[in-house]
C-alpha positions in Angstrom: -70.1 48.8 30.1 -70.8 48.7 34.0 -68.7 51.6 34.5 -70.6 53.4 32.1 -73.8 52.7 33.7 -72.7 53.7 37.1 -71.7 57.5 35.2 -75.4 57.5 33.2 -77.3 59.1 36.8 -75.0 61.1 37.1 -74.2 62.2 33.5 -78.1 62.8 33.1 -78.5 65.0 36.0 -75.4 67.4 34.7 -77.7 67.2 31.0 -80.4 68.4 32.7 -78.8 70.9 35.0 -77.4 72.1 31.8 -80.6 72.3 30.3 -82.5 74.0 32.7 -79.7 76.7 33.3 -79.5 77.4 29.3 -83.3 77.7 29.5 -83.5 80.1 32.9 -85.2 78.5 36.2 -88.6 78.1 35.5 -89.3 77.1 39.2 -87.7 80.9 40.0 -89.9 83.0 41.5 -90.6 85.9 39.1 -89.1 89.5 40.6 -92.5 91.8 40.9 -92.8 95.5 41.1 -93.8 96.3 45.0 -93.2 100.4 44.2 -95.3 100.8 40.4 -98.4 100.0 39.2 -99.4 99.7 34.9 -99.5 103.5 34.1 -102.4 102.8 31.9 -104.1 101.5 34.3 -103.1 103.6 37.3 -104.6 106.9 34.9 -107.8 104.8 34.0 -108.9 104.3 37.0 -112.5 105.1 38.2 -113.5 105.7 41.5 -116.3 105.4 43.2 -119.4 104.2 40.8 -122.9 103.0 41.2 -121.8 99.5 40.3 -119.1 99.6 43.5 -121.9 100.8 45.6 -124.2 98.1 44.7 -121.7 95.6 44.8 -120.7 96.3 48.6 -124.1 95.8 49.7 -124.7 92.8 47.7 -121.5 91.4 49.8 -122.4 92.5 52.5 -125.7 91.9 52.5 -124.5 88.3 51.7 -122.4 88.2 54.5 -125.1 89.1 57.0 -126.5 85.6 56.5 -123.5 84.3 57.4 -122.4 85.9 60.5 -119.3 87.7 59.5 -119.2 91.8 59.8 -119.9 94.1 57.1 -117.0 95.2 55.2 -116.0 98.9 55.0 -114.2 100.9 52.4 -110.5 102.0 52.2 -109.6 104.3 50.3 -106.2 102.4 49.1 -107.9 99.4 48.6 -111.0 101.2 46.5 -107.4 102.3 44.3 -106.2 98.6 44.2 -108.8 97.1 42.7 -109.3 99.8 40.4 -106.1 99.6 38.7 -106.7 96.1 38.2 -109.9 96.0 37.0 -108.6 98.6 34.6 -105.6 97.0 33.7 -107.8 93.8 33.2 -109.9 95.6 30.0 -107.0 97.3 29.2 -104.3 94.6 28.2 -107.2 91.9 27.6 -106.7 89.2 30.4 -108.5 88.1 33.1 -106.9 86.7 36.4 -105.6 87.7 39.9 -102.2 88.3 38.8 -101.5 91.0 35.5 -99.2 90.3 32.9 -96.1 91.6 35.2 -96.8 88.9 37.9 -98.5 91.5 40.3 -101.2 90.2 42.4 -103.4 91.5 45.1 -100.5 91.5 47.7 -98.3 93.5 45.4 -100.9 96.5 44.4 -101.9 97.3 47.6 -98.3 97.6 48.8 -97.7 99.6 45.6 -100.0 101.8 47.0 -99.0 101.8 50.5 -95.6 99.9 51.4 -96.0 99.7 55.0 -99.4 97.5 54.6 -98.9 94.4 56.8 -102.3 92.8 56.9 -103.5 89.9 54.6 -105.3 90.4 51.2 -107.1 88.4 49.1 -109.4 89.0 45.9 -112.3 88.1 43.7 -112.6 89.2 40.3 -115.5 89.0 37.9 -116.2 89.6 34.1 -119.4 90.1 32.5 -119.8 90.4 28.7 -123.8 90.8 28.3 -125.5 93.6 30.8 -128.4 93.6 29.2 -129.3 97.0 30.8 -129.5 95.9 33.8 -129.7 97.9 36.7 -126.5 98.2 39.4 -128.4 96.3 41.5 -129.1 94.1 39.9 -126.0 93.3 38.4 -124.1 93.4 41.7 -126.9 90.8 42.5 -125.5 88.8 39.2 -121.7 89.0 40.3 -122.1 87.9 44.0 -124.0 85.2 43.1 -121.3 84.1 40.3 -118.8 84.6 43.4 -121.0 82.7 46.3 -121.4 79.8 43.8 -117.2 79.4 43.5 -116.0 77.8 47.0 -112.5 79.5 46.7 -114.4 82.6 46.1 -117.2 82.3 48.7 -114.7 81.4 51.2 -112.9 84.5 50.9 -116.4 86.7 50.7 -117.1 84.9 53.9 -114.2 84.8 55.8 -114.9 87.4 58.8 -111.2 88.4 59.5 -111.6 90.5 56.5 -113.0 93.6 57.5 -111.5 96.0 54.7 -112.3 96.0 51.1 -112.2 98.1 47.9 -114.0 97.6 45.0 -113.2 98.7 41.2 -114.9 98.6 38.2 -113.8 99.2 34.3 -115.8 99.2 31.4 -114.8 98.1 27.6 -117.8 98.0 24.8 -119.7 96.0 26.7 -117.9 94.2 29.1 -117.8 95.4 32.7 -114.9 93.9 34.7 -115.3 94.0 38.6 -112.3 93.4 41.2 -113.0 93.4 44.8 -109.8 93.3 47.0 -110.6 91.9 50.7 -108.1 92.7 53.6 -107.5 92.5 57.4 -106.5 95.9 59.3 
């Protein structure tokens, strides 16, 4: 009997080695795609819309009280956040990362492999616009972001200079991604 107790530790770690190798590693980190982006979303895309515009002001506006520079527009991060606000309505979730595991990091160096700065991102998704005007509805998302610490850290946070903003529409929901980035 004290023999087999002195094998049980070591029988139940082979069990669940066993296990967890029949199963697949769930503490694996998941391969992503650093060279494609969702097709759907990549052709849905919008560009530049009111919304974006009003949405950069807000922010920077915001950031203004807060001593930290005003952001400006890049062109591959405008395309970034895009695709994922696109991909958002299109495959019906809402997060950071899309169904494939691609988050921020990885769509910008979809976009442009050689990127080597930091990125980070906000998201938003409103279901009742009521008509509301652009500015008024950028007015509506940064104060849903200020009021999140994670996400009012990262709106504040005056290393990032960079941003793109990207907006996508379904019935009546509007989702918003704003990617944030140092040079």
């Amino acid at each position: 009997m004290r023999h087999l107790m002195k094998l049980a530790p070591g029988l139940f770690l082979a069990l669940a080695l066993a296990a967890c190798a029949s199963q697949g590693d769930p503490l694996k980190p998941q391969r992503v795609s650093l060279t494609t982006l969702p097709e759907g979303a990549s052709a849905a895309a919008q560009g530049d819309t009111p919304l974006t515009s009003a949405v950069l002001a807000a922010v920077n506006a915001y950031r203004a009280q807060k001593d930290a520079p005003p952001l400006a527009t890049d062109s591959v991060l405008q395309r970034a956040a895009a695709i994922h606000s696109a991909d958002m309505s299109l495959r019906n979730f809402i997060g950071n990362f899309n169904p494939d595991g691609q988050g921020p990091q990885e769509r910008v160096l979809a976009l442009k492999p050689d990127y080597k700065g930091s990125v980070m991102q906000t998201i938003s998704v409103r279901h009742e616009t009521d008509g509301k005007s652009p500015e008024a509805l950028a007015a509506d998302i940064v104060k849903g972001w200020t009021g999140d610490p994670t996400q009012r850290k990262v709106i504040r946070d005056a290393s990032f200079t960079q941003t793109g903003i990207g907006v996508a529409t379904k019935g009546n929901d509007i989702y918003v991604t704003e990617v944030f980035a140092t040079p």
